[in-house]
C-alpha positions as CSV (number, residue, x, y, z in Angstrom):
1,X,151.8,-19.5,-66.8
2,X,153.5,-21.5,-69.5
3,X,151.4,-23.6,-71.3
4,X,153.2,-26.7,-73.8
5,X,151.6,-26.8,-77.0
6,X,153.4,-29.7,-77.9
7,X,150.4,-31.4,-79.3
8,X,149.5,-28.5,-81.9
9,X,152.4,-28.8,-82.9
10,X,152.9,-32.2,-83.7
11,X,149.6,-32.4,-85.1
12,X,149.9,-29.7,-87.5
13,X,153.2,-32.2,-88.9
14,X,150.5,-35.1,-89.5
15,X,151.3,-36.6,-86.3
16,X,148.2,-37.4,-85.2
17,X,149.1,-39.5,-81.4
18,X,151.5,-39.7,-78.5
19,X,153.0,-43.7,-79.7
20,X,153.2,-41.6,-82.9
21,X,155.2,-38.8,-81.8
22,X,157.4,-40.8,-79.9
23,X,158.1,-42.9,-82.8
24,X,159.2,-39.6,-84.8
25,X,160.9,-38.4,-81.7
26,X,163.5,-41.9,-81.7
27,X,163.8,-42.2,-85.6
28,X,165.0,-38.5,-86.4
29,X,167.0,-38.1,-83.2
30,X,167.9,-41.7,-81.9
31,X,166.2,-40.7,-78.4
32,X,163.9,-43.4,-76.8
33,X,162.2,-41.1,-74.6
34,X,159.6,-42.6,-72.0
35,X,155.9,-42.9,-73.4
36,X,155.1,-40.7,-70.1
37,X,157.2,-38.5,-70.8
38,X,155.7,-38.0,-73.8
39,X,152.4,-38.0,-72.4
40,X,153.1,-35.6,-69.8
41,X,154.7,-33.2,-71.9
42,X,151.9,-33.7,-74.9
43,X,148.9,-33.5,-72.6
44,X,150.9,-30.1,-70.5
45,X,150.5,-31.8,-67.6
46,X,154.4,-30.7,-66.4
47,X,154.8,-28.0,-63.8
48,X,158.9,-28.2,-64.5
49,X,160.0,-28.3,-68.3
50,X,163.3,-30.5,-68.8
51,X,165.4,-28.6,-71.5
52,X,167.1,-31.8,-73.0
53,X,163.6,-33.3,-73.4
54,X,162.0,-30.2,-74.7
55,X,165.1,-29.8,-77.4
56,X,164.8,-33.0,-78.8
57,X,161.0,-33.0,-79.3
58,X,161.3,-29.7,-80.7
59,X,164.2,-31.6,-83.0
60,X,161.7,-34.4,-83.8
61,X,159.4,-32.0,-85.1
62,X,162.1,-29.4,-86.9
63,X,161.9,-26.5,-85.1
64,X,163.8,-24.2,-83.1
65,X,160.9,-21.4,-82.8
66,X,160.0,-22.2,-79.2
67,X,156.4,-19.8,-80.3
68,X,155.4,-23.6,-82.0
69,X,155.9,-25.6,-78.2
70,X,154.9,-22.9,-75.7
71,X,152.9,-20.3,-75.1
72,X,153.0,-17.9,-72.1
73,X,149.9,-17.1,-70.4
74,X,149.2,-13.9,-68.3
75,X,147.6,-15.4,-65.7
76,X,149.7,-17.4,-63.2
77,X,148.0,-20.8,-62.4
78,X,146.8,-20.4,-59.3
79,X,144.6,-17.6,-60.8
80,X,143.0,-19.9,-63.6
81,X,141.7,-22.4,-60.6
């Protein structure tokens, strides 16, 4: 399973909340991307990953190492339940 670590990240940049990381997010790349899909994407609460969406956070926070957004988990979802 892959598992967005989106908030680690951003947190370990000072950015300490969602609103936050959306404001970062539309001042260094002039995207206004929807709080919920912030939230969504934040929280790893997507089962599909948009690419565009995922690039531009990962732009926000300077990176291109996807190793600081996602993390791959051995176990398949269904398995965790």
């Amino acid at each position: 399973m892959i598992k967005l670590t989106i908030e680690q990240a951003a947190t370990a940049r000072g950015i300490q909340s969602q609103k936050e990381l959306r404001a970062v997010v539309l001042e260094k790349t002039g995207v206004d991307l929807r709080p919920a899909t912030i939230s969504d994407m934040y929280r790893n609460n997507k089962t599909q990953i948009n690419r565009d969406h995922l690039e531009t956070i990962m732009q926000a926070l300077g990176t291109t190492d996807f190793n600081e957004v996602l993390t791959i988990d051995g176990n398949k979802k269904d398995d965790a339940e």
